[in-house]
C-alpha positions in Angstrom: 24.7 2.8 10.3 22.9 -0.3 11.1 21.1 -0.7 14.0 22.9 -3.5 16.5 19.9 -6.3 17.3 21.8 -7.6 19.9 22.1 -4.4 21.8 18.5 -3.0 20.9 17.3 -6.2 22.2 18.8 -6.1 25.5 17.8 -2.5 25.6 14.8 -2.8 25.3 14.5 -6.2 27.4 12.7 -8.1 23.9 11.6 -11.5 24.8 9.9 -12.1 21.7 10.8 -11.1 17.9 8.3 -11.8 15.2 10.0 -12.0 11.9 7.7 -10.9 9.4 7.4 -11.4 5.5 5.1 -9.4 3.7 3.5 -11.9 1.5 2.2 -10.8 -2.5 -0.7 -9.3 -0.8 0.8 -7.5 1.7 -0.1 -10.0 4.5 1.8 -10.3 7.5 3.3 -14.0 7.1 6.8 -14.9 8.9 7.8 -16.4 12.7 7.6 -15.8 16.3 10.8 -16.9 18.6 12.2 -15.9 21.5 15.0 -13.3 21.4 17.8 -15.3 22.2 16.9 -17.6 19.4 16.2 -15.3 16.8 19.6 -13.3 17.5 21.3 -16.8 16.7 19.5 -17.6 13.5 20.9 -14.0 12.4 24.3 -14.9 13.5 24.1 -18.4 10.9 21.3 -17.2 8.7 19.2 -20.7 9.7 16.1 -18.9 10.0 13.9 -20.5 7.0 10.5 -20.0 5.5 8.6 -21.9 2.7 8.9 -20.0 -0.5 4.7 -20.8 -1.1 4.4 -17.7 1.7 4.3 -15.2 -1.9 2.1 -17.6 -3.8 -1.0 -17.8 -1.2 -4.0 -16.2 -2.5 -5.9 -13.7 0.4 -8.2 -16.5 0.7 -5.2 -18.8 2.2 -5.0 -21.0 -0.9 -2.4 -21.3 -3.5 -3.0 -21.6 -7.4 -2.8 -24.4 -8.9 -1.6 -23.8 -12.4 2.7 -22.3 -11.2 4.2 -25.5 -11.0 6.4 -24.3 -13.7 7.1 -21.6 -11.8 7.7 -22.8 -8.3 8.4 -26.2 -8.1 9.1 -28.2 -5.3 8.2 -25.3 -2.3 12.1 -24.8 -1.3 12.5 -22.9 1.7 14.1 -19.4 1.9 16.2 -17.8 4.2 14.8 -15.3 6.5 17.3 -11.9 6.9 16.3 -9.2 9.1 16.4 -5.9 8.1 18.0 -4.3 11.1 16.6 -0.6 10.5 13.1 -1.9 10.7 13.4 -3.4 14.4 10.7 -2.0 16.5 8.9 -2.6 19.8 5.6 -4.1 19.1 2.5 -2.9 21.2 -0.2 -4.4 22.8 1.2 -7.3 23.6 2.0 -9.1 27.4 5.2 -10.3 26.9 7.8 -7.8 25.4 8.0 -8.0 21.9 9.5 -6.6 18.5 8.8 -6.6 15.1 11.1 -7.0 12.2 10.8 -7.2 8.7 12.9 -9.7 6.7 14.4 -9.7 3.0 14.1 -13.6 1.8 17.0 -15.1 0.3 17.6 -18.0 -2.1 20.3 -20.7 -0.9 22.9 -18.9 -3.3 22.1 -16.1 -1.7 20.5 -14.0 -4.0 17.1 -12.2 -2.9 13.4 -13.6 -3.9 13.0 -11.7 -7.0 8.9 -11.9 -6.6 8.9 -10.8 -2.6 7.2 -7.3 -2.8 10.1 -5.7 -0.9 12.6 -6.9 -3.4 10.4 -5.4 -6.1 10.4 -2.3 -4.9 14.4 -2.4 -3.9 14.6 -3.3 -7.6 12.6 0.3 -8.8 15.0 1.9 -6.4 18.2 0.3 -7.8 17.1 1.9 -11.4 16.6 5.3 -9.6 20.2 5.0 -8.2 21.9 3.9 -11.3 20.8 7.3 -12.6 22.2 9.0 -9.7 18.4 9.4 -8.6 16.6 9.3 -5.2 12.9 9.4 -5.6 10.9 10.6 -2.5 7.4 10.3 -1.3 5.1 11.1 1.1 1.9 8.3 1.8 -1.8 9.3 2.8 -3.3 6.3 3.9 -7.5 6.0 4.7 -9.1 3.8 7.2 -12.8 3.3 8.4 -13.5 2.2 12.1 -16.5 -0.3 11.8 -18.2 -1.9 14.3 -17.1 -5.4 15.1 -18.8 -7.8 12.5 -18.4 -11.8 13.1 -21.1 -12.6 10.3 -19.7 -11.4 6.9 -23.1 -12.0 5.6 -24.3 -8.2 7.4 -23.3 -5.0 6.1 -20.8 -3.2 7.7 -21.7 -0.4 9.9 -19.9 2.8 11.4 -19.7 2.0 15.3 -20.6 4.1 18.6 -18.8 6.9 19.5 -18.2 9.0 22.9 -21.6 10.2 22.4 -23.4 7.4 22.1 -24.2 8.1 18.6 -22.9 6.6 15.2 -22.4 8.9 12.6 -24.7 9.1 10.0 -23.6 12.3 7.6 -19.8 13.0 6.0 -18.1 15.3 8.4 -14.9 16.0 6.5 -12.2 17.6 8.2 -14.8 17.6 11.3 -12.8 18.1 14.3 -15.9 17.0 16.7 -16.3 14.1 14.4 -12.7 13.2 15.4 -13.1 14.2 19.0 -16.1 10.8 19.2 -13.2 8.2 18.5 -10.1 10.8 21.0 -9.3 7.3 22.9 -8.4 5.0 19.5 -6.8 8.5 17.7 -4.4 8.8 21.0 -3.9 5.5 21.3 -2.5 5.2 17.7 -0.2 7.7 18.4 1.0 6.4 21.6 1.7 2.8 19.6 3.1 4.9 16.4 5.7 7.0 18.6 6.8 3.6 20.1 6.9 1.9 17.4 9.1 4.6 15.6 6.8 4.9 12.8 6.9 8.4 11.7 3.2 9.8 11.2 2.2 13.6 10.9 -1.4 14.5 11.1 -4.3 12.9 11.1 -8.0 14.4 10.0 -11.9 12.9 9.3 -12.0 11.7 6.1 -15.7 12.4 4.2 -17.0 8.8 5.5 -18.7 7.9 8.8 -15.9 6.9 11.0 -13.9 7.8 8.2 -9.8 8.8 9.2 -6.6 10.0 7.4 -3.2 9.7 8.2 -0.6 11.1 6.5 3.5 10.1 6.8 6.3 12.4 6.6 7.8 12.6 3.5 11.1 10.1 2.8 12.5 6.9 1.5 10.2 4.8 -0.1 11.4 1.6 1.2 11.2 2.9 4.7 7.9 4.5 4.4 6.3 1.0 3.0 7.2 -0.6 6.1 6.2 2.2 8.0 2.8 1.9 6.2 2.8 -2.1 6.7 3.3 -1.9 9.8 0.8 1.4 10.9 -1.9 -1.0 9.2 -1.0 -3.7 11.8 -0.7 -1.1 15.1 -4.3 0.4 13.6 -5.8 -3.1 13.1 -4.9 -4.0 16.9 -5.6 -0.5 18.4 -9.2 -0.7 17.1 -9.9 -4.0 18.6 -8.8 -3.3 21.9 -11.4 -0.6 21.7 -14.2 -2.7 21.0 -14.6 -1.8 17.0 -12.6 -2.9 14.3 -10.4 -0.9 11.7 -10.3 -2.0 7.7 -8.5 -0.8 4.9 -10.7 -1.9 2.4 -10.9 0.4 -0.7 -15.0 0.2 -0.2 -16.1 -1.2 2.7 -19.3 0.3 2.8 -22.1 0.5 0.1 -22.8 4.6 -0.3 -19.8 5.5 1.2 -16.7 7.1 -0.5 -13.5 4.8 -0.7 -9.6 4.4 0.8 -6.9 5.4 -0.6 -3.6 5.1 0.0 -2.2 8.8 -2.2 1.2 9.0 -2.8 3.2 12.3 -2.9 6.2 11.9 -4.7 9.6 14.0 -6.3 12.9 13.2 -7.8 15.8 14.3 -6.3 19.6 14.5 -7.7 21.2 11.6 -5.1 24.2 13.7 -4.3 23.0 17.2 -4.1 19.2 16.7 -3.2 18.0 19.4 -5.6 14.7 18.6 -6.5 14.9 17.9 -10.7 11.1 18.6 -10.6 12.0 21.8 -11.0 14.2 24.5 -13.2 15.9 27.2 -11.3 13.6 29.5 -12.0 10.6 27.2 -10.3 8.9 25.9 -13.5 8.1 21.9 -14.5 10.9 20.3 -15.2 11.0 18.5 -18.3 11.9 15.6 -16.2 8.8 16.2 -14.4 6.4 16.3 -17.4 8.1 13.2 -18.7 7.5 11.1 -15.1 3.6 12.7 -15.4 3.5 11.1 -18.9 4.4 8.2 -17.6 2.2 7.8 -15.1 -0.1 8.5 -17.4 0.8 5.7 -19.7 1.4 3.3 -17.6 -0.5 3.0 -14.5 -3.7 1.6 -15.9 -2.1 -1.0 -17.6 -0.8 -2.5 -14.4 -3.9 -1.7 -11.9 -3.8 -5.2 -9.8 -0.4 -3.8 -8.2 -2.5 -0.8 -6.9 -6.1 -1.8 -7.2 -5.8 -5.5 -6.4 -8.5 -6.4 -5.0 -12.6 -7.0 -6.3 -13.3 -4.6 -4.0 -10.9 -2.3 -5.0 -12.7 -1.0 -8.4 -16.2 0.2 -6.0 -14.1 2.9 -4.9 -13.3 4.6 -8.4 -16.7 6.4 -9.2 -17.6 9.6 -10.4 -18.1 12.2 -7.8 -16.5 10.1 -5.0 -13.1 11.8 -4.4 -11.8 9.0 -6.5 -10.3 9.1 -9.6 -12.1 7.3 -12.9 -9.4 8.1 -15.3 -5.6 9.9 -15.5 -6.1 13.1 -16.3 -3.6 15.3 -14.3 -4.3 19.2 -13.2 -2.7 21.8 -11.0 -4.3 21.2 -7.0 -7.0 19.6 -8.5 -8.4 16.4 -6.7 -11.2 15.0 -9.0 -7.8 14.3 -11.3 -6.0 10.6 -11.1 -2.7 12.8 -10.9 -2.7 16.0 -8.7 0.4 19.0 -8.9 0.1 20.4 -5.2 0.9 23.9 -5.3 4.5 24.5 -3.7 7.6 26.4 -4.1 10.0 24.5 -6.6 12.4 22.7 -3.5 8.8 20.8 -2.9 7.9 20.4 -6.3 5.8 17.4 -6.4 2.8 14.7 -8.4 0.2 13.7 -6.2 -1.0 10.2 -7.4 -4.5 9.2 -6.6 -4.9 6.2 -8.1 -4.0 3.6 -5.3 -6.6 2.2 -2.6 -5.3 2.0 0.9 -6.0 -1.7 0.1 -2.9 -2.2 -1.7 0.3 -3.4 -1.1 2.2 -0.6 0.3 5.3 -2.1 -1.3 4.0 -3.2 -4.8 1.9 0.2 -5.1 4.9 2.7 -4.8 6.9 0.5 -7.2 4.1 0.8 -9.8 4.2 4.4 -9.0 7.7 4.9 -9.2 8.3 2.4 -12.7 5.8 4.5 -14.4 7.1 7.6 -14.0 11.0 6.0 -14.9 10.0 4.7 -17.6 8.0 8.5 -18.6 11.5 9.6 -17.5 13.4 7.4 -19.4 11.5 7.2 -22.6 11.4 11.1 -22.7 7.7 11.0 -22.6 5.8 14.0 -23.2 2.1 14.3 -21.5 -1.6 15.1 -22.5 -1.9 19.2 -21.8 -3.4 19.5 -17.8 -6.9 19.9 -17.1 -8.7 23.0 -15.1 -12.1 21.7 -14.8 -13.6 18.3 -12.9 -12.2 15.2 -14.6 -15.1 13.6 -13.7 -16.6 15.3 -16.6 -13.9 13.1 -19.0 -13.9 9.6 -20.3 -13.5 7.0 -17.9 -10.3 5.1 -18.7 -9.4 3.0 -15.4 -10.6 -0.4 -15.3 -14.0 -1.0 -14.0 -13.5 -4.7 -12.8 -10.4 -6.7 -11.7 -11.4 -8.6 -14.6 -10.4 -6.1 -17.4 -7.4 -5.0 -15.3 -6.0 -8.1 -15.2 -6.5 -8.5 -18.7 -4.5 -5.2 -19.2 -2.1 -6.3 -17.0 -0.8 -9.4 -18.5 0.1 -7.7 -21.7 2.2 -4.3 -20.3 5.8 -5.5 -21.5 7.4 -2.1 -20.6 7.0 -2.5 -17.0 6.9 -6.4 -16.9 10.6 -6.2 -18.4 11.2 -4.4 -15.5 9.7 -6.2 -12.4 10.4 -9.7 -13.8 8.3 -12.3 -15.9 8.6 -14.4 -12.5 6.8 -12.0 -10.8 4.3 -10.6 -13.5 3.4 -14.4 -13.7 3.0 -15.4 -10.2 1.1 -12.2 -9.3 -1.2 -12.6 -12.0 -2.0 -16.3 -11.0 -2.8 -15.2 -7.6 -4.9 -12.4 -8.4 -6.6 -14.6 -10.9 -7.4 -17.4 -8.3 -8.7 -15.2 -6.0 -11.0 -14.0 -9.1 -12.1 -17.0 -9.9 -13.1 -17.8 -6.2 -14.9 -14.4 -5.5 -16.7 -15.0 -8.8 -17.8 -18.5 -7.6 -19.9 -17.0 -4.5 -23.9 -16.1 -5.2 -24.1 -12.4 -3.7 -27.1 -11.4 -1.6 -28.1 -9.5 -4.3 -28.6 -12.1 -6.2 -30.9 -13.9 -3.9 -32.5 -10.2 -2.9 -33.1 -9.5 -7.1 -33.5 -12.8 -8.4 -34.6 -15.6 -6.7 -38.1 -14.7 -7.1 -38.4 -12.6 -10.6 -36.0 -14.4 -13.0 
């Protein structure tokens, strides 16, 4: 049942609601109002919003070449999801977050809004009599506070006194330099409702893990857009700043965001990963084939970023191709070990860059489509993939490129959507590639 704003509100004396969008990037775009006005925009739906908020480029401009596409900038109507009502930390005047679906005037939903995408994947899953699960392990460096982008970043102070300056993974003391932001993220998690398990050192300085409980996707990508939100804020009320960026440091292993995920029958909740007597599933091959298959050819929607491709590297606990093996991390597509109720594909593919939203749908359309199409994989590997071909993208450039042509999945998710993403992600190109780096200047200026 549907949580009652009016009550929650009162209850938990809001007098603020921010009504939030997440926009093609996974932005946080939408309104603040007071309570009492917000609850009557939900009462006659006259909350609106431009529909430009899912064309802007991370750089805050727009493309130029959609007009086609979106003409005129209509506004949308702003619904809030009730089940995603929370209190929002941190700030002085009681407040609450919510997350909104965007409607057209007819009523139908914003078919390029990342959340509608990924209702979309989970509307082919149920038409099966499907219910895909997953499980999120989302990566995060504290830095210290940077205001010139033109400085590397570096990994801040701790309780010692000391930065770090070697990996410490899984280093408990490591951890124990940044207790105050750890505890403080779990105080603002608990409020918030979001539903987070543990939390380790990752192999970078200042490098941290957390990891959700497994459970409905579309819950856990809100749960994930809005932990990146309460970590952003919790770091900067302790001085240092917290990024998501796949590679925000040169010499320094990457973020991921790793998705755990199964296939469960929707009535029964068997797990169809695996056969009664605990073996793959054919079912489970098939989505592993399709993964295969299909997840390089869309690699913006989990990689979308310039950035994003300095974190796929040999030897760097990211993946460089899709070769899939039983517990074994140096593959783009890990099998945990489990018993068969927990059967399970680990994918390691996405940065914790990505769109929470537009990353598990990729996830999720391959492996229906592997499903589907009764695909049948590439035998499993034993021994470091790193040793195989590369096959992932290097460069946004060639993913892009691949992107643009995968009809399978772009059938799926819409042309509307395939189009606008691509002309966002290709603006954004464009300007990155119209900046001279430092290196340039460093290697150049004086030798060329």
């Amino acid at each position: 049942m549907s949580v009652n704003l009016e009550q929650w509100i009162s209850d938990h004396k809001i007098d603020e609601v921010e009504c939030i969008v997440p926009d093609i990037n996974g932005v946080q775009r939408g309104k603040v109002l007071p309570a009492k006005k917000f609850l009557a925009s939900v009462k006659d739906k006259s909350l609106r919003i431009p529909g430009s908020v899912f064309i802007c480029t991370i750089d805050g401009h727009y493309p130029e070449d959609i007009d086609d596409i979106w003409d005129k900038d209509p506004d949308k109507i702003l619904i809030a999801d009730p089940d995603t009502i929370c209190v929002a930390p941190g700030f002085k005047s009681p407040t609450a977050f919510v997350i909104a679906d965007v409607l057209n005037r007819d009523g139908s939903e914003v078919d390029i809004a990342p959340r509608t995408i990924l209702k979309k994947v989970l509307a082919l899953y149920a038409e099966k009599g499907w219910r895909p699960v997953i499980a999120p392990e989302v990566e995060f460096y504290l830095v210290s506070q940077n205001v010139d982008p033109d400085f590397p970043l570096t990994p801040p102070t701790g309780q010692s006194g000391r930065s770090e300056s070697a990996s410490q993974p899984y280093g408990l003391e490591a951890m124990n330099e940044y207790e105050d932001i750890i505890d403080h993220i779990y105080d603002d998690c608990e409020l918030m409702g979001l539903d987070i398990d543990t939390m380790i050192h990752e192999m970078g300085a200042a490098q941290l893990e957390v990891n959700f409980e497994h459970g409905d996707p579309l819950r856990l990508a809100d749960e994930v857009f809005l932990f990146k939100r309460a970590v952003r804020s919790v770091a900067k009320q302790h001085g240092v700043y917290a990024t998501f960026m796949a590679n925000p440091m040169a010499g320094q292993p990457g973020s991921a965001m790793h998705i755990h995920q199964s296939v469960v029958d929707a009535a029964t909740g068997k797990n169809l990963f695996s056969t009664a007597n605990g073996r793959d599933s054919a079912m489970f091959r098939s989505y592993i084939a399709g993964l295969v298959r299909y997840m390089p050819q869309i690699a913006p929607l989990w990689a979308p970023n310039v950035n994003s491709f300095r974190r796929m590297r040999p030897d760097s606990a990211a993946p460089i191709n899709v070769q899939w093996g039983e517990d074994n991390r140096s593959c783009g597509f890990r099998v945990p070990i489990s018993e068969k109720a927990n059967r399970r594909v680990e994918n390691r593919l996405p940065g914790a860059d990505s769109n929470p939203y537009l990353a598990i749908a990729a996830s999720l359309i391959c492996g229906y489509i592997g499903v589907v199409d009764r695909m049948v994989p590439a035998k499993s590997i034993t021994g470091s993939a790193y040793n195989r071909a590369r096959t992932l993208p290097r460069t946004l450039e060639a993913a892009l490129d691949r992107f643009s042509s995968c009809k399978k999945v772009r059938n799926l998710l819409g042309d509307d959507f395939f189009e606008i993403f691509f002309a966002v992600k290709d603006y954004e190109l464009f300007n990155y590639q119209s900046v001279v780096s430092s290196w340039e200047r460093e290697h150049l200026l004086m030798r060329v």
